[in-house]
C-alpha positions in Angstrom: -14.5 55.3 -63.5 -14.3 53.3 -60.8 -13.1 49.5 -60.7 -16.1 47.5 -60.9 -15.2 44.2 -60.1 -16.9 45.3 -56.9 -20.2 46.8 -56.9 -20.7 49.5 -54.9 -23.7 47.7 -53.4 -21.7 44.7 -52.5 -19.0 46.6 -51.0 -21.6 48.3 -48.3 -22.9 45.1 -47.1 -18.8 43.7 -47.1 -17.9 46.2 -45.0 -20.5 46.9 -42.6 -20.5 42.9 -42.0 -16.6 43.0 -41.3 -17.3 46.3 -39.3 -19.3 44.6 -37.0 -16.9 42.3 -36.5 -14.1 44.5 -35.2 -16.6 46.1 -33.6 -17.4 43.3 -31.9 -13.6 43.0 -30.4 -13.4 47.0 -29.7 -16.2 46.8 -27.3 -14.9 43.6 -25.1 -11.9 46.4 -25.3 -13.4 49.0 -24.4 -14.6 47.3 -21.1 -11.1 46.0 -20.6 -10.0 49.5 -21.1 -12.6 50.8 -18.6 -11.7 48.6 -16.2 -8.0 49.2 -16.2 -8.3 52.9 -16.2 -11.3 53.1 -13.1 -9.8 50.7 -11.3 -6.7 52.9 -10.0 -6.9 55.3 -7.2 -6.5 58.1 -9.1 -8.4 58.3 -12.3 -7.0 59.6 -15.7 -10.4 61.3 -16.5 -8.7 62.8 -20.1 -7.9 58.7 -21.0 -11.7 58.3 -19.6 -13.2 60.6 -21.9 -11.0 59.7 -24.8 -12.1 56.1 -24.5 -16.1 57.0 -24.3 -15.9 59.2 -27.1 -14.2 56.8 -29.3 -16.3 54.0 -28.6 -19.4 56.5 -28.9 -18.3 57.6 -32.4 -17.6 53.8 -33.5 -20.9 52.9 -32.2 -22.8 55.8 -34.0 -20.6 55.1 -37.3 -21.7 51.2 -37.1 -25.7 52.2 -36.7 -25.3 54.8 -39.3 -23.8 52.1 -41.8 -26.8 49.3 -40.5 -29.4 52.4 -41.3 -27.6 52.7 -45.1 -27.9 48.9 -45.6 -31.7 49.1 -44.7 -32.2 52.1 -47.1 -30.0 51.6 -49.3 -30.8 47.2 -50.0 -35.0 47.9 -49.1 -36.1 51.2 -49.8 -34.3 51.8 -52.8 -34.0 48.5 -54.5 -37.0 49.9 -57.3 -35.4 53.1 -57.6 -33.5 54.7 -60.7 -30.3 53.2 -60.4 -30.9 50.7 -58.1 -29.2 50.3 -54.1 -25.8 50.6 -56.3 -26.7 53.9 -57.5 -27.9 54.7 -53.6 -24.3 53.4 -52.3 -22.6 55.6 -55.0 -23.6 58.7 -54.2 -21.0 61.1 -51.9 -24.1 63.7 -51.4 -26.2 61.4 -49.7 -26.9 62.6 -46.1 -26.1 59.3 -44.5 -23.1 59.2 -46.4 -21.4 62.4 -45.8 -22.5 62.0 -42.0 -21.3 59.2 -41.5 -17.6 60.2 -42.9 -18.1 63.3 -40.7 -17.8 61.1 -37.6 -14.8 59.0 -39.4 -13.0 62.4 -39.8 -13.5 63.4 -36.2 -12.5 60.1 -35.0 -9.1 60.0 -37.0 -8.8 63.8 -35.7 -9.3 62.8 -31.8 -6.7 59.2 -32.5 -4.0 61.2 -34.0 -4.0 63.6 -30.7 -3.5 61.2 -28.7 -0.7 59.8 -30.2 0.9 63.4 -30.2 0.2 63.7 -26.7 1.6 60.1 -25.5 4.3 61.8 -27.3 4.7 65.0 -25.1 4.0 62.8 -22.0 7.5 60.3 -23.2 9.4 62.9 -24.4 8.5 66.2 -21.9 9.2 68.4 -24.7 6.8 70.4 -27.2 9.4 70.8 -29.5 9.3 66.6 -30.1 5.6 67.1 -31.1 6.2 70.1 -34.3 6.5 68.1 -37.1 3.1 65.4 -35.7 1.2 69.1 -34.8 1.8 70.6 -38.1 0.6 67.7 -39.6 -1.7 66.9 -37.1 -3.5 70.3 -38.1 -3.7 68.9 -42.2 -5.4 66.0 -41.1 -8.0 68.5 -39.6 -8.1 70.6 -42.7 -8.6 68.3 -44.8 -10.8 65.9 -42.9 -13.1 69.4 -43.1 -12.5 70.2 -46.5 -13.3 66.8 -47.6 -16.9 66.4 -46.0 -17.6 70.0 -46.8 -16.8 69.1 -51.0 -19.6 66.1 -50.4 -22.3 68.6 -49.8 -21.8 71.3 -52.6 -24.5 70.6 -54.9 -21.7 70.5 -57.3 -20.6 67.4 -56.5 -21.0 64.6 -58.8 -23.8 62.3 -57.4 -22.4 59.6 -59.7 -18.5 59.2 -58.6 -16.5 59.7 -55.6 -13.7 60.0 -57.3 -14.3 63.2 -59.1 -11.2 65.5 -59.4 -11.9 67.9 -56.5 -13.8 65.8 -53.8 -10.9 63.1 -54.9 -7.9 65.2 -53.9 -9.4 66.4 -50.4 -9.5 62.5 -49.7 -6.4 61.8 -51.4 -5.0 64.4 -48.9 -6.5 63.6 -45.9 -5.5 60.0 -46.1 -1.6 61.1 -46.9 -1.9 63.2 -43.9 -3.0 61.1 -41.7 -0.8 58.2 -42.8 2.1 60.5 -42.2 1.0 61.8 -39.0 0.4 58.5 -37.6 4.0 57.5 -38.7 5.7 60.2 -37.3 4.0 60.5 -34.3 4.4 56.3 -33.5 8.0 56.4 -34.7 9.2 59.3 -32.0 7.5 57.5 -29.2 9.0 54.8 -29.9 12.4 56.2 -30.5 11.8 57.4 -27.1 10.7 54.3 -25.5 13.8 52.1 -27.3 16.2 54.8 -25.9 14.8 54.4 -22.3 14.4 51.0 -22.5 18.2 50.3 -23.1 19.2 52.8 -20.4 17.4 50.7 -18.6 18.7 47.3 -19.4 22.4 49.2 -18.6 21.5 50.4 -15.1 20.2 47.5 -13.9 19.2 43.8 -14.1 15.8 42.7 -15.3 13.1 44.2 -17.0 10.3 46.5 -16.7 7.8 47.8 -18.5 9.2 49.6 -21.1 9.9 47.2 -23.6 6.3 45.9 -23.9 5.1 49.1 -23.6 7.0 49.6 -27.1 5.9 46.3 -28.4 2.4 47.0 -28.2 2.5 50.8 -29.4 4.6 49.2 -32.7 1.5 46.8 -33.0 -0.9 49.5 -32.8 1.2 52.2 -35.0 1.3 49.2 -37.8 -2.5 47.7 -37.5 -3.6 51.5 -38.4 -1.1 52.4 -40.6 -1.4 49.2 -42.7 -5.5 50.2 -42.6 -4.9 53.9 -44.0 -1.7 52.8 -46.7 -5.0 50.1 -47.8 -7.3 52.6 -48.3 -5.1 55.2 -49.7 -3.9 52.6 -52.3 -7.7 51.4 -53.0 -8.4 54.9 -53.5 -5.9 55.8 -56.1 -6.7 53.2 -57.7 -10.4 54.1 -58.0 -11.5 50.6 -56.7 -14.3 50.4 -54.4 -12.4 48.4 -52.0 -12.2 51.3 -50.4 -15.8 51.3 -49.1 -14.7 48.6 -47.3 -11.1 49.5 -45.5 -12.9 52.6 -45.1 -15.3 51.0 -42.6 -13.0 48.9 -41.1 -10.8 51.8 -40.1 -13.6 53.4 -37.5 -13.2 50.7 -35.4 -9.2 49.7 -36.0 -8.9 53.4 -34.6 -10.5 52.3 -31.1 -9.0 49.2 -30.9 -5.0 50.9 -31.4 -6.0 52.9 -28.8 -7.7 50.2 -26.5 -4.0 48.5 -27.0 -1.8 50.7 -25.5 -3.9 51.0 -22.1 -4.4 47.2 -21.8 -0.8 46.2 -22.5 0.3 48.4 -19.8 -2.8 47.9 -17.3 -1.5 43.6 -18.1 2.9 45.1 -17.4 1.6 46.7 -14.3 -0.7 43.3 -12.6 2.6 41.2 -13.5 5.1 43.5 -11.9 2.6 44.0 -8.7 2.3 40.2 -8.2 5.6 39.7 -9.0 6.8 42.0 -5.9 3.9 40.2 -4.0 5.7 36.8 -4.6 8.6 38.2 -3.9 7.5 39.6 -0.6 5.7 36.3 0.5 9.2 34.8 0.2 10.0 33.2 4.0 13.2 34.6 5.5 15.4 32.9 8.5 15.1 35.1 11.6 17.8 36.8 12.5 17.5 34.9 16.0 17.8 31.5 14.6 20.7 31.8 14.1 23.1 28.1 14.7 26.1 28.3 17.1 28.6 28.4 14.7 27.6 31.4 12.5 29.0 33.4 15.9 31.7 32.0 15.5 33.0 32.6 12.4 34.3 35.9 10.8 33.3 39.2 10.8 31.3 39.7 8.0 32.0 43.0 6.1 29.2 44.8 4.4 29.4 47.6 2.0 26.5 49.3 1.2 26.7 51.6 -1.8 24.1 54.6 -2.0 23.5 56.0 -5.9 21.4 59.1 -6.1 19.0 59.0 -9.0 18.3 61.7 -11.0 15.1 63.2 -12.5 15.5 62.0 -15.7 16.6 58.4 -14.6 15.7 55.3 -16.7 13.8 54.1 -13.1 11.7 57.5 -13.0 11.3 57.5 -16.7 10.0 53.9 -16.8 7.4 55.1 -14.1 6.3 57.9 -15.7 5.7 55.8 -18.6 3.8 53.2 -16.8 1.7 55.9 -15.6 1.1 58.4 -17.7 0.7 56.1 -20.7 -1.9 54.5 -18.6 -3.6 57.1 -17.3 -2.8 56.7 -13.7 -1.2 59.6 -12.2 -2.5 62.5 -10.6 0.2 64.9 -12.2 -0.7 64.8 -15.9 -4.5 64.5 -15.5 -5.2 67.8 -16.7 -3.4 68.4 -20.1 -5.7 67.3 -22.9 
């Protein structure tokens, strides 16, 4: 049975309120996001898509979840069992849609992650391990919405023994694809980031760049250990981190792209400045600068490599963006 400090009724309205919320911040976001990503030249239409669908998915998710409270609070508050026996039920149509569009949502986040991953590392062999498990997230994400429409489900608990372990295992999954894939892109970024800091003086890009995928690896894998935990435990918190996840998954996204669309305005005004600088012409020169010594210059010419920190860095800023025209095409 599950805890009942928290009635299953209670938890809906909890979490669709605090959904609304973050929903709130994933759409001002979303328009940030736009903006940064239409506002180049060359147009990322992969990045483009990505960020409609997830903020189409979050918006469905959030009506479908308004639609339950109507039903679930109005329509059946003189039924058997009351709205908490309407809120209880896994079978229910709204229900199991509604986690359908969660499932494909956590699906289409965790790709990208793998492939911000490819795109650091330029190797498919970085991305096994977050594929492989990339692919259980998928199978179980399936297998647990399919278990909510056999009629053998219990229309009582959630937490029955088969329809459990499907969600049991698609939040381990996920948790643990989300983790691996975060913690090779940033391996990446840390390792290009100090080769970096060697070759040269001052900073780039790279370093917030890891900063703000960190904060976006953490906020969503705090959400899914949360739920996981809630759901082990049987406690219907878990209606409510549940909810909140759908739009924590946007918002990690939405992260990365402003962070670096923010790096890149900084380091373009920055040169501006820098340019806008006045020089001393050459021809006002004073008389005695002719007459003093020969100056000798020497000017030392490095030739930069393919897989320098400078080109690295760029490819970061640009391809984590979604501003080039060279990796527009592999989602």
């Amino acid at each position: 049975m599950a805890v009942q400090f928290l009635p299953e009724d209670k938890a809906g309205l909890i979490s669709t309120v605090l959904e609304s919320l973050l929903y709130g911040f994933s759409l001002l976001m979303f328009i940030g996001t736009m903006w940064t990503l239409l506002r180049r030249p060359e147009v990322n239409r992969p990045m483009v898509v990505v960020a409609c669908l997830l903020f189409c998915l979050s918006t469905i998710h959030l009506g479908v979840d308004i639609n339950r409270l109507n039903t679930g609070l109005i329509l059946f508050r003189d039924a058997p069992g009351g709205p908490q026996a309407f809120f209880a039920n896994p079978s229910q149509t709204s229900f199991v849609f509604k986690n359908a569009v969660y499932s494909f949502q956590t699906v289409l986040g965790d790709g990208v992650v793998i492939y911000r991953c490819y795109i650091v590392w330029r190797s498919i062999w970085a991305c096994v391990l977050p594929s492989i498990l990339w692919l259980g997230v998928a199978v179980t994400a399936t297998g647990s919405v399919y278990t909510c429409t056999r009629p053998s489900t219990d229309s009582a608990d959630i937490y029955v023994r088969e329809l459990g372990r499907w969600i049991t295992a698609f939040y381990s999954t996920t948790l643990a694809c989300n983790l691996t894939a975060t913690s090779i892109l940033s391996y990446r970024l840390w390792t290009v980031n100090r080769s970096i800091q060697r070759s040269r003086v001052g900073s780039g890009v790279t370093m917030p760049v890891l900063l703000v995928v960190l904060d976006a690896g953490a906020l969503y894998s705090v959400t899914l250990l949360a739920a996981l935990i809630c759901f082990v435990l049987q406690s219907n918190g878990q209606y409510v981190v549940l909810d909140m996840v759908t739009p924590i998954i946007s918002i990690a996204f939405y992260m990365v792209i402003l962070r670096i669309g923010v790096s890149q305005t900084n380091l373009s005004n920055r040169s501006a400045t820098d340019q806008s600088i006045p020089r001393i012409p050459l021809t006002s020169r004073p008389d005695n600068f002719s007459r003093s010594k020969p100056m000798h210059v020497r000017i030392q010419v490095e030739q930069s490599t393919g897989d320098s920190p400078t080109s690295v860095e760029r490819d970061l800023k640009e391809d984590l963006g979604g501003q080039t025209q060279s990796y527009r095409d592999p989602l």
